[in-house]
Structure formats: structure tokens, C-alpha cells
C-alpha positions in Angstrom: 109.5 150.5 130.5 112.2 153.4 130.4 110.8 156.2 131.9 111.6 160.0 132.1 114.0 160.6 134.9 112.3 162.9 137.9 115.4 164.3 138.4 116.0 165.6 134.0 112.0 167.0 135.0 112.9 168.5 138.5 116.2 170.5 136.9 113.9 171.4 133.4 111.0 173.1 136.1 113.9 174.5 138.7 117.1 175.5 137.0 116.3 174.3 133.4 119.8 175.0 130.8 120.4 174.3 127.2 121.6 170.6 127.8 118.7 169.5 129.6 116.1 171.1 127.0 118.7 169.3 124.0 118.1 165.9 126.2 114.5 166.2 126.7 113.9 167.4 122.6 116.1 164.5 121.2 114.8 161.8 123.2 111.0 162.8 122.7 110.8 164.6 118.9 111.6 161.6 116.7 108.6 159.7 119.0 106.2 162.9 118.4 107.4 163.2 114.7 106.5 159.9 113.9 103.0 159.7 115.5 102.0 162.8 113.4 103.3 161.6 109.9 101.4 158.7 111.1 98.0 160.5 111.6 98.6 161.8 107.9 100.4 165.0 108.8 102.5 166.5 106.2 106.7 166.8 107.4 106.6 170.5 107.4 103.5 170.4 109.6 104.7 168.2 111.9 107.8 169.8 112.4 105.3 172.7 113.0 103.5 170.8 115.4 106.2 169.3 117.4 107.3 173.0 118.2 104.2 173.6 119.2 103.8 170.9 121.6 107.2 171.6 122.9 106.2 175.0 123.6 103.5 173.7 125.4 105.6 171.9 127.5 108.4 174.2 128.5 105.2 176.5 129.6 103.4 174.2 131.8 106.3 172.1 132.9 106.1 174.2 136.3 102.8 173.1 137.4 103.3 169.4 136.3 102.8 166.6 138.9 104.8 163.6 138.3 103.4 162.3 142.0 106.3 159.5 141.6 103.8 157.7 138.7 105.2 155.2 136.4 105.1 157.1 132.9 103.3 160.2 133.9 105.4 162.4 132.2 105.2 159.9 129.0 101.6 160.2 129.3 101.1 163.8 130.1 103.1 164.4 126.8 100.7 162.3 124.4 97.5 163.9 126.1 99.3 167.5 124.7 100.3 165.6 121.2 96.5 164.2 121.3 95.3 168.6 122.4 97.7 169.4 119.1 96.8 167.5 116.5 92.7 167.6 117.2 93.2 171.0 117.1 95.0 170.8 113.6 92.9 168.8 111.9 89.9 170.5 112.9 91.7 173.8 111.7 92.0 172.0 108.5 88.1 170.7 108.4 89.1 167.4 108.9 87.1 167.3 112.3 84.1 168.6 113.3 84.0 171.1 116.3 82.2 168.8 118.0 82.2 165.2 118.1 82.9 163.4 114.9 83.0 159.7 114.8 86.0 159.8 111.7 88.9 157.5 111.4 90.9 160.5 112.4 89.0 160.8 115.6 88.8 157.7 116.7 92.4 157.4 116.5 92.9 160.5 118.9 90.3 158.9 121.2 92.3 156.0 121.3 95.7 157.9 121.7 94.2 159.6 124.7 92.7 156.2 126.3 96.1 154.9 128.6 94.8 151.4 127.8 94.4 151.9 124.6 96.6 149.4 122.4 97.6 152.7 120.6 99.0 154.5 124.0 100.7 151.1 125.1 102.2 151.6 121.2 103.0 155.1 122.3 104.8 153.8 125.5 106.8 150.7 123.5 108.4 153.4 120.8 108.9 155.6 123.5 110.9 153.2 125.4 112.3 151.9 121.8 113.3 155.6 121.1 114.9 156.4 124.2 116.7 153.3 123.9 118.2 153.3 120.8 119.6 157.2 121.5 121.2 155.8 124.3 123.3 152.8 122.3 123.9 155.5 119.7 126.0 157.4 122.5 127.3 154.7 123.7 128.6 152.3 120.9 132.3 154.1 119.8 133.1 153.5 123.6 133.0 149.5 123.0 134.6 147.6 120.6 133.0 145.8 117.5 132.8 142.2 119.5 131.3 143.9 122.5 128.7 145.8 120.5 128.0 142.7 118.7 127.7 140.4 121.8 125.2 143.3 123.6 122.9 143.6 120.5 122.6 139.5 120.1 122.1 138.7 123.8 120.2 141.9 124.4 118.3 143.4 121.5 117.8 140.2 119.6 117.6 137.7 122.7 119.9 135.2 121.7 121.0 132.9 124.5 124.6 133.1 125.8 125.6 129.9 124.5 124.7 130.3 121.0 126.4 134.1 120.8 129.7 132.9 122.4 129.9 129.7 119.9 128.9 132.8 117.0 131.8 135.0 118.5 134.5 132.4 120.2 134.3 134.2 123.4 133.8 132.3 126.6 130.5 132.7 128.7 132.3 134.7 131.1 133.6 137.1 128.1 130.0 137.1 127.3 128.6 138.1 130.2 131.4 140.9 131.1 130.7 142.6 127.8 127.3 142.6 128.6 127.5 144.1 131.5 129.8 146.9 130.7 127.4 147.9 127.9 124.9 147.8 130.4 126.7 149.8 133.3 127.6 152.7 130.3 123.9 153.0 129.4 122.8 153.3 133.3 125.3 155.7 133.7 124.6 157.9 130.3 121.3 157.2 131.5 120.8 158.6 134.8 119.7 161.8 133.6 117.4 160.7 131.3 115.9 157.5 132.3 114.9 155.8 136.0 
């Protein structure tokens, strides 16, 4: 799992800037976004809503306590999506005040369970997300073959032999570009991801 890096979260609660804030909204909004159209909220509303819970965040990033946990911060962030989109929908009538055994609600309940199969979801696109932002940065620093040998061996898990017979590159071509892919992504990665 890819998690949220202590130290992006210690800078965002200590000395937060622009660039951290950009890092934290373009890694996590696509993920919110696409949980709310999902639970049958209109784009506009969403959009709405994923200001909202960024708000939230921003404001009670201070008191958070990551306590070195393994996707707390993933976790405390679908517990505020979860707070958010109740509230929405029972703004809307679509929930009762209190207790309402709908479709709608017993996907929240599920989204707040941590073993829910929808919060391991949650944590897979999550990881997904982060992920694929992190190859976008990264891809115009490789070349074509190296990009190609990464996302066979590593994205589609093709064996080594079969992507170097594909490409014509030796196994020890094949391993080198994987590995400098990989190095790039750690490094672009460091303040993001642990």
C-alpha cells in the first residue's frame, strides 16, 4: 500500500506552503471525486463537496494523530468524506436524521467499516491514484523503451523473459530500466509516499 508520507503531514500541520497543500489536493481529489459521483452525487456537488472536505482537513490537520499507523491518514480522510456526504444527502432528504437502512446508507456504513470490502476499495484506488500521478511525473524523463519495459514488467506483470524477447533488450537492460523508473518514483516520491 502507498501511504501518505509523515513527513508531507508533519510540514502541512508545522510550516504548511502552497506546494505541499498542491501535493496533498492532487494526489487525494481525483480519489474523493470519484467516490462521490459514485454515491450518485452530481459533478458540481462533488466539486462542492471535495472543497468542503478539504476544508475540513486543513482545519483539523493540527490535532491529527498519525501514531506511525499504516494508512491512518488514508483512513482519517474517508471517515471525513463518509461525515460529508451523510450530511449531504440527508440535506437533500435522501437520509433520515436518524438511522435509515437505504442503499445510500448502507453504503456509508460500509465506507466507514476499515474492513469493509468498500474501505479496502477505498485503500486500492488510493494507492492506484497516488500511483499513476507519480508515473505521470515521471514518464518524459525515460525514454519510450524504458517506459514500456516499466509498465510490462511492473504494471501489467509480465515476466522478464517475455518483455525482453517483446523489446530485444537483454535481461540485464531489463532489469536496469526497471530500476531506474523505480529509483525516480522513490525519489519524486519521498514527499508524498513512505
Amino acid at each position: 500500500m502507498l501511504e501518505t508520507s509523515l513527513s508531507l503531514l508533519d510540514r502541512l500541520r508545522t510550516s504548511p506552503d502552497d506546494a505541499d497543500w498542491s501535493r496533498l489536493v492532487e494526489a487525494y481529489a481525483p480519489l474523493m471525486r470519484a467516490w462521490l459521483m459514485r454515491s450518485e452525487v452530481q459533478a458540481a456537488d462533488a466539486d462542492d463537496l471535495v472543497q468542503e472536505v478539504l476544508l475540513v482537513v486543513h482545519r483539523e490537520l493540527p490535532s491529527f494523530q498519525h501514531n506511525q499507523r499504516c494508512g491512518a491518514f488514508r483512513s482519517w480522510l474517508r471517515q471525513i468524506v463518509v461525515h460529508r456526504l451523510r450530511n449531504f444527502w440527508r440535506s437533500r432528504g435522501r437520509l433520515a436524521a436518524v438511522g435509515n437502512d437505504s442503499r445510500l446508507e448502507e453504503q456509508l456504513r460500509q465506507l466507514e467499516d476499515d474492513g469493509s470490502h468498500f474501505s479496502q476499495l477505498w485503500d486500492r484506488e488510493h494507492s492506484l491514484a497516488v500511483a499513476r500521478k507519480l508515473l505521470e511525473l515521471v514518464e518524459s524523463r525515460f525514454t519510450e523503451t524504458t517506459r514500456l519495459v516499466f509498465r510490462r514488467l511492473v504494471l501489467d506483470g509480465a515476466d522478464a523473459d517475455t518483455v525482453a524477447s517483446e523489446t530485444g533488450l537483454s535481461l540485464n537492460a531489463i532489469f536496469t530500466a526497471k530500476s531506474r523508473v523505480l529509483r525516480e518514483l522513490r525519489r519524486l516520491g519521498a514527499g508524498l509516499l513512505d
